[in-house]
C-alpha positions as CSV (number, residue, x, y, z in Angstrom):
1,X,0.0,0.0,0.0
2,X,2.8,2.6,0.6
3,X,3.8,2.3,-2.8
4,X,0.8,3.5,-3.8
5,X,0.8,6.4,-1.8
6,X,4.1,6.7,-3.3
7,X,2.9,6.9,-6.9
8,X,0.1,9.0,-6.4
9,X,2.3,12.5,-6.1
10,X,4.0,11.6,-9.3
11,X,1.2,10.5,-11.1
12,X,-0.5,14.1,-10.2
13,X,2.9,15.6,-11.2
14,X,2.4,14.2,-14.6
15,X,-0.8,15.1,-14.9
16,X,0.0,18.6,-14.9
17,X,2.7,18.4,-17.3
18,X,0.3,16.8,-19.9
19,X,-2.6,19.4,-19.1
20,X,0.2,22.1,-19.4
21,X,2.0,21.0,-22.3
22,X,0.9,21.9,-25.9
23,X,-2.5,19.7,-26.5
24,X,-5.2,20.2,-29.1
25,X,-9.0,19.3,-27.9
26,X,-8.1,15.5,-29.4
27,X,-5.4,14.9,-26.8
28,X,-7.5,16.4,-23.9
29,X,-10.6,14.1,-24.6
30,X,-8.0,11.1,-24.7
31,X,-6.0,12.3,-21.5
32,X,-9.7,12.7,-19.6
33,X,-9.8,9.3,-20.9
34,X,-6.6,7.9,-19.3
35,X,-7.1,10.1,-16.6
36,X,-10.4,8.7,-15.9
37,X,-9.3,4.8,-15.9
38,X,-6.4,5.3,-14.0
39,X,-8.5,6.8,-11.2
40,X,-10.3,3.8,-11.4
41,X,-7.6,2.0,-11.2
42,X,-6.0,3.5,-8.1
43,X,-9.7,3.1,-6.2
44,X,-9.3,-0.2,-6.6
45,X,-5.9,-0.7,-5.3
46,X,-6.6,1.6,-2.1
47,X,-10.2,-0.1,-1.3
């Protein structure tokens, strides 16, 4: 579990980068995507 917690500031940290770094409406819809499963993801790890 404490990796987890471990990933989670770098997986924020990258999140920014992509939102901040050059993307056209395409990208965004995809990254909300990925976003969206990886939070997913990370519930189920935690529960």
């Amino acid at each position: 579990m404490k990796n987890n917690k471990n990933l989670l500031p770098l997986y924020f940290n990258s999140l920014r980068f992509i939102v901040a770094g050059p993307g056209s409406g395409k990208t965004l819809v995809i990254v909300k995507r990925i976003i969206h499963f990886v939070n997913n993801e990370i519930l189920k790890l935690l529960c």
